[in-house]
C-alpha positions as CSV (number, residue, x, y, z in Angstrom):
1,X,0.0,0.0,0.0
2,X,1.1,3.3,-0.6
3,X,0.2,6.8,1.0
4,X,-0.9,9.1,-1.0
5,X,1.5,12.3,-0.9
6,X,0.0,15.7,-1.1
7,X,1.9,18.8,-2.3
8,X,2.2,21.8,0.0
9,X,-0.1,23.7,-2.0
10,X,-3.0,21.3,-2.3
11,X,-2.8,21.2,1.4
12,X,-3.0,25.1,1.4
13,X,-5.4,25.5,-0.9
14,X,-7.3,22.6,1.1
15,X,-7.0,24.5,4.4
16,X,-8.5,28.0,3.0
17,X,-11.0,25.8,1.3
18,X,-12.1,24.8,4.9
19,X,-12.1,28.0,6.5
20,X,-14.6,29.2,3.5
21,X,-16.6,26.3,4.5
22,X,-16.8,26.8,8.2
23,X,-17.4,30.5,7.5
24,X,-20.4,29.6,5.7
25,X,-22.0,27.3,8.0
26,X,-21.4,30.1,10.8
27,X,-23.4,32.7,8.5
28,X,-25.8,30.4,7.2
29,X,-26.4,29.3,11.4
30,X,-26.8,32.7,12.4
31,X,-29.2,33.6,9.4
32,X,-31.1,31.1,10.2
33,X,-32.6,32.7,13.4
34,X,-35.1,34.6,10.6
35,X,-36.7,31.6,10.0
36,X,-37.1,31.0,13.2
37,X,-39.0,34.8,13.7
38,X,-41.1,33.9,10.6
39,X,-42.3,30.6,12.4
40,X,-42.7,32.4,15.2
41,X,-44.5,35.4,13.6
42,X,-46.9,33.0,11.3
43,X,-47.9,30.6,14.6
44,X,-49.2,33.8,16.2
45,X,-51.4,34.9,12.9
46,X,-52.1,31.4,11.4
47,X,-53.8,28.2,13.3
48,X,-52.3,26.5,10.6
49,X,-48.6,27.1,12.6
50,X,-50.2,26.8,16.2
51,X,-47.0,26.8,18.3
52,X,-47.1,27.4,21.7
53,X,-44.5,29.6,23.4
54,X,-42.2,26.2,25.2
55,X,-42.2,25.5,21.4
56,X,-40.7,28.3,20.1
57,X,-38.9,28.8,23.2
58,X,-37.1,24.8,22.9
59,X,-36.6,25.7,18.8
60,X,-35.0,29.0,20.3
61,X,-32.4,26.9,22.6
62,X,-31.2,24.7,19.8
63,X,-31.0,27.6,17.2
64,X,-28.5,29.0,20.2
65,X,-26.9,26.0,20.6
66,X,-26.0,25.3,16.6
67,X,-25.2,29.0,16.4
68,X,-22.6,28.5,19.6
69,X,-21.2,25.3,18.3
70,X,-20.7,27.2,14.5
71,X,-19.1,30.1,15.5
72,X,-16.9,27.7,18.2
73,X,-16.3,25.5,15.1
74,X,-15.2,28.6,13.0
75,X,-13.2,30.2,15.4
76,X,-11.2,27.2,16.3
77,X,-9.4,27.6,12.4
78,X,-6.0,27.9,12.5
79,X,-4.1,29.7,9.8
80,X,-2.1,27.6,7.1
81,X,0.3,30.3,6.8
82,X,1.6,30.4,10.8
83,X,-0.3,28.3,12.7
84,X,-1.9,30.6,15.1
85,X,-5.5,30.6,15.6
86,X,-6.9,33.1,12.9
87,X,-9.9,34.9,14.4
């Protein structure tokens, strides 16, 4: 078997590649919260989206929690280039 060898820049280029990814999933966890308020907003004019408030309140806690663990999860990147952490 042999181990597959990958350049310096391929490893660069993967590295920046998952920092664009982890940026993304920390926007796209913190935009989320709209769609939250638009659940929220249509349960209180519709019966079709009858949520009561420990509802809302639960989806709120885990909305929190993903948006915690994202921005954690970004933060935690560590720059190619040096090494440190890069936020």
């Amino acid at each position: 078997m042999s181990i597959t060898q990958v350049s310096d820049s391929e490893w660069y280029t993967a590295a920046w590649r998952d920092r664009k990814r982890r940026f993304l999933t920390c926007v796209l966890a913190l935009n989320s919260f709209w769609i939250l308020v638009l659940f929220g907003f249509l349960s209180q004019i519709s019966e079709r989206f009858n949520a009561s408030g420990r509802t809302l309140l639960l989806a709120f806690a885990v909305w929190f929690v993903g948006q915690i663990a994202a921005g954690v999860w970004l933060n935690r990147f560590r720059c190619p280039g040096c090494g440190n952490l890069f936020y």
